[in-house]
C-alpha positions in Angstrom: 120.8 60.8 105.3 119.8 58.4 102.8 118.4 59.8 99.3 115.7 57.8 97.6 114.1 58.2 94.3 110.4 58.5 94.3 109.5 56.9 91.0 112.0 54.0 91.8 110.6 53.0 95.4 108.5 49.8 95.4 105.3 49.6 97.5 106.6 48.6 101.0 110.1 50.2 100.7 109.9 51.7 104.0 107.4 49.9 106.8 106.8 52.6 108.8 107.8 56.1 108.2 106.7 59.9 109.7 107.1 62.6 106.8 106.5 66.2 105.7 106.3 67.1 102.0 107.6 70.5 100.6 109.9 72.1 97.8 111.5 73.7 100.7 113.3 76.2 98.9 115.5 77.4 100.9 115.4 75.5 103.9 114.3 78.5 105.4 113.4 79.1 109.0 109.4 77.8 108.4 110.8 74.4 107.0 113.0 74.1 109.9 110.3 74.6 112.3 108.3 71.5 110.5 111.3 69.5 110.2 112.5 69.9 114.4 108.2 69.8 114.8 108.2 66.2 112.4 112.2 65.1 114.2 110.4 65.4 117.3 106.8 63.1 117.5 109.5 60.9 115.5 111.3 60.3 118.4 108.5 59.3 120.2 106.8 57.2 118.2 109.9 55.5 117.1 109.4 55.9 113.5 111.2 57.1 110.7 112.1 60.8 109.5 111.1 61.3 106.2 111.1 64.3 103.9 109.8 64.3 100.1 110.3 66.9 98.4 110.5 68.1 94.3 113.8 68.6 91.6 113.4 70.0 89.7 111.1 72.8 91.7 108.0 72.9 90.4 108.6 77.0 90.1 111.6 76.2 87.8 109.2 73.8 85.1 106.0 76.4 85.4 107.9 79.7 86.1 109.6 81.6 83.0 113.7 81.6 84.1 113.4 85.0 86.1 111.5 84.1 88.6 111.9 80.4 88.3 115.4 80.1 89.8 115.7 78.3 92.6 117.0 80.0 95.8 119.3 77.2 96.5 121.3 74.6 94.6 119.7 70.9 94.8 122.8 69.9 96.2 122.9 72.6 99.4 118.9 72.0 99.8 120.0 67.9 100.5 123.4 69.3 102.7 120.5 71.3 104.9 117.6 69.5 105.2 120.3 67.0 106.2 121.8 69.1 109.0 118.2 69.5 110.1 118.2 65.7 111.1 116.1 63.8 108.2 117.2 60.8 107.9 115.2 59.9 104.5 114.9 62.2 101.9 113.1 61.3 98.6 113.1 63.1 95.9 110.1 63.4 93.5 111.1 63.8 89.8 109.0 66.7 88.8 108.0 67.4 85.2 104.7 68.3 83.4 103.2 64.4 83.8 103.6 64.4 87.5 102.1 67.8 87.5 99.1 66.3 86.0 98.3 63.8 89.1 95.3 64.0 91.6 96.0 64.9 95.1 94.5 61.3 95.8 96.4 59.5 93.6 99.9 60.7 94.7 98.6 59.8 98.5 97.7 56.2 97.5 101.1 55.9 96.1 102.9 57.5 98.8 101.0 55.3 100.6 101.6 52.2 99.0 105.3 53.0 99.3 106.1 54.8 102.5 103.5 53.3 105.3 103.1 57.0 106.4 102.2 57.0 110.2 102.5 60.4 110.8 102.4 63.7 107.8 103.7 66.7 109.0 102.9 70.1 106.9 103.1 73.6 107.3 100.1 76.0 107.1 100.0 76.8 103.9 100.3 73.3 102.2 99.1 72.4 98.6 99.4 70.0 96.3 97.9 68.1 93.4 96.8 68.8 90.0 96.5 72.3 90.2 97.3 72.7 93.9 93.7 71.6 94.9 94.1 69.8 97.8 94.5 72.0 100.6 95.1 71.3 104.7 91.2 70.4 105.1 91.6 68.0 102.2 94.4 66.4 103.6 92.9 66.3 106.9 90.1 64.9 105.5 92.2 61.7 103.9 94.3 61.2 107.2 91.6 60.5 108.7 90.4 58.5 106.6 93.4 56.3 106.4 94.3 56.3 110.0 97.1 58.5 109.0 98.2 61.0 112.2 98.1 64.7 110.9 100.0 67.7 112.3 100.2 71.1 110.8 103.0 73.5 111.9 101.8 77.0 112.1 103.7 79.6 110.3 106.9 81.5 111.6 106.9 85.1 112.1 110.0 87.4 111.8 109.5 90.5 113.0 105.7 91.7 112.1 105.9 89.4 108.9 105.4 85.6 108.0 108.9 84.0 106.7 108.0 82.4 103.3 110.3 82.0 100.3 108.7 84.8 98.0 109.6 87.3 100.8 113.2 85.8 100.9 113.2 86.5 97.2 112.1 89.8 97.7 114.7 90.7 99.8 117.4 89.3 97.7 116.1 91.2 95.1 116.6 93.9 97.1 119.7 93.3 97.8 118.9 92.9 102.0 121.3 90.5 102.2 121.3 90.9 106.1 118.0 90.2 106.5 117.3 87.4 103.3 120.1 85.2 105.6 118.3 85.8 109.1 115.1 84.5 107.3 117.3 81.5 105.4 119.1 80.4 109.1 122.4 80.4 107.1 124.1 82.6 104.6 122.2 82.7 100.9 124.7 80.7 98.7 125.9 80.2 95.0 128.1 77.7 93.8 129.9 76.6 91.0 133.3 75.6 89.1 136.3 77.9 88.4 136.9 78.6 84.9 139.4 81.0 83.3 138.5 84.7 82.8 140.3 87.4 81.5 142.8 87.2 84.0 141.8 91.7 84.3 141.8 90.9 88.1 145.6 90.0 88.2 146.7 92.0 86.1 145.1 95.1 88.2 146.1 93.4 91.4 143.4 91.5 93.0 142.9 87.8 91.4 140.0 86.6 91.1 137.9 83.0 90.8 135.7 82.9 88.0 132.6 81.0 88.7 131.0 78.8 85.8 127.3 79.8 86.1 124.4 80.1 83.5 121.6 82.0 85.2 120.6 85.7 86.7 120.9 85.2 90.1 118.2 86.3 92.5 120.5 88.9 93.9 121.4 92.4 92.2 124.2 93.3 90.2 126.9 94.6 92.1 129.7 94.1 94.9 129.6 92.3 97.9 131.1 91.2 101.0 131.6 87.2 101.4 132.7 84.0 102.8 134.1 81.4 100.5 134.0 78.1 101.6 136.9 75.9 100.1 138.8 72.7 100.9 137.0 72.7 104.5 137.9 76.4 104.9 136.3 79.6 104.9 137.9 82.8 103.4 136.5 86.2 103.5 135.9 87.5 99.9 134.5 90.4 97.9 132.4 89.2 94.7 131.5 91.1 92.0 128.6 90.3 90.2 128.0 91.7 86.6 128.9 92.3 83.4 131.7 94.2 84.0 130.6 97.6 82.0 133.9 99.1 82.4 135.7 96.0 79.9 132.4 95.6 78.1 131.5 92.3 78.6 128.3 90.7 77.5 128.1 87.9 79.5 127.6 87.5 83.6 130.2 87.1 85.3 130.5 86.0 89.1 134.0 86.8 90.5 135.7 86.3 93.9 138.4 87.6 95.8 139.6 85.7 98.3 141.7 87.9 101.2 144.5 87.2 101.7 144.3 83.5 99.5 147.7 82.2 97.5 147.1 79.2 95.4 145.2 77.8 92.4 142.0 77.3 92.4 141.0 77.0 88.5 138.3 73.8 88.0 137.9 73.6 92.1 133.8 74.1 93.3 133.4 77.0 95.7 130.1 77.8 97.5 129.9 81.8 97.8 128.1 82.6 101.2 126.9 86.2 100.0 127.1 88.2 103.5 126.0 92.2 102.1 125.7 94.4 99.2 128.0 96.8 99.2 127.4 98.6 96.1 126.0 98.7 92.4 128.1 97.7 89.1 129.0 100.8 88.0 131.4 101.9 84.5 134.6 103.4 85.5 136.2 105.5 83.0 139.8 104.4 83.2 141.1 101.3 84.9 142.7 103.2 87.2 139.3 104.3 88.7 138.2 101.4 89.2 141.7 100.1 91.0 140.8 102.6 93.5 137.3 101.5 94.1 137.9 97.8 94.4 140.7 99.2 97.2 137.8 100.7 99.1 135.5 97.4 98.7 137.8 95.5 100.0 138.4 97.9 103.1 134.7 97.8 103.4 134.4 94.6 103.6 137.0 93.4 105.9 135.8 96.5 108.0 132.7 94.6 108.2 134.2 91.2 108.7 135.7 92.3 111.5 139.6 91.8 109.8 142.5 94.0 110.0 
């Protein structure tokens, strides 16, 4: 997949192109359904398969940091809309001037520089200055400009519509379980290894300190996990928290890989977050809380199925 910046295409960059236009946060089971919906009249018409979409998101510019986090990293929203089979993805530089544009004008420019054949969108698309262009305004310019419109109706799991502010409700949650069946693939964090207090050694059970800045969208607590590193995956139990038996005031995100010799200090590991198995909770001796990471990690190879 090739990955283009919006602001540095030139009009004509692409001749002929079919695309679909989302934050997709997430890459959840909706934007898949537009992107096999958009892969598909590609084929046919031989043109093609574009995606433009924002970084950063616009809820992470408008948003205060709570509720502005994405749900994935940049870098694993590229890896999947890439597995979905785009072959162009361009990537829209969004801050507060770009905000400020007209539906019409960010058409004509998109226009000018992508020869759109063919716009895909899901139901509930919006965009422009204020999100005032809706599907009937967009309808409206396709035809217009001789401009093929299709608009993907919305995916139902269950009884309810899969979006991205019910996946963050359920990670909020903690539903873990059933935030991934909406997602198509495991909700992930990533980052670098960094020294800790080395408290997980020294009690038995190492851990891999994750370099990371923000709340995540998930509540504090332990879980069961995969870790994917150097092209393998290992089961894991990651804490998440501040550790309130030690004190500490800042997050931490900590893995245990099963079963895992070797060094993994300033390697990136993506943490696919499987279930919650439990809330941080202050243990009165360290010796308590030896016990209980012992039945976590029971737990959780019980549910991965391991010996």
């Amino acid at each position: 997949m090739r990955v283009r910046k919006f602001e540095r295409l030139k009009p004509g960059s692409v001749k002929a192109c079919a695309i679909t236009i989302g934050a997709f946060d997430g890459v959840h089971l909706g934007h898949r359904k537009i992107f096999r919906t958009l892969i598909g009249l590609t084929k046919k018409r031989k043109l093609l398969a574009s995606a433009i979409t924002f970084q950063p998101l616009p809820r992470e510019i408008f948003n205060n940091e709570g509720s502005g986090i994405a749900i994935l990293s940049f870098e694993e929203r590229k890896r999947r809309i890439e597995q979905a089979g785009i072959e162009l993805l361009v990537v829209v530089d969004f801050n507060l001037k770009f905000a400020q544009k007209g539906a019409e004008e960010f058409m004509e420019e998109l226009r000018a520089k992508l020869n759109p054949r063919l716009i895909v969108v899901g139901h509930d698309f919006r965009f422009g200055s204020g999100k005032s262009a809706d599907e009937r305004w967009l309808r409206k310019y396709c035809q217009k400009m001789r401009i093929e419109l299709k608009v993907v109706p919305a995916v139902k799991l269950g009884s309810e519509l899969v979006s991205s502010s019910r996946i963050r409700s359920e990670l909020k949650a903690g539903n873990l379980e059933k935030a991934n069946q909406l997602l198509g693939e495991p909700y992930q964090l990533e980052g670098r290894v960094i020294y800790g207090h080395h408290r997980g050694k020294r009690l038995g059970f190492a851990t891999a300190n994750l370099s990371w800045r923000k709340e995540p969208l998930v509540p504090r607590g332990v879980y069961v996990a995969r870790v994917f590193f150097n092209q393998r995956l290992y089961p894991s139990v990651v804490n998440i928290g501040f550790n309130p038996t030690f004190g500490d005031k800042e997050l931490n995100i900590e893995a245990h890989l099963l079963d895992f010799k070797g060094e993994l200090h300033g390697k990136t590991l993506k943490i696919s977050l499987l279930k919650f198995l439990r809330s941080e909770k202050k243990f009165e001796k360290a010796e308590d809380l030896v016990v209980q990471i012992r039945k976590d990690i029971k737990r959780a190879r019980a549910y991965l199925g391991l010996r």
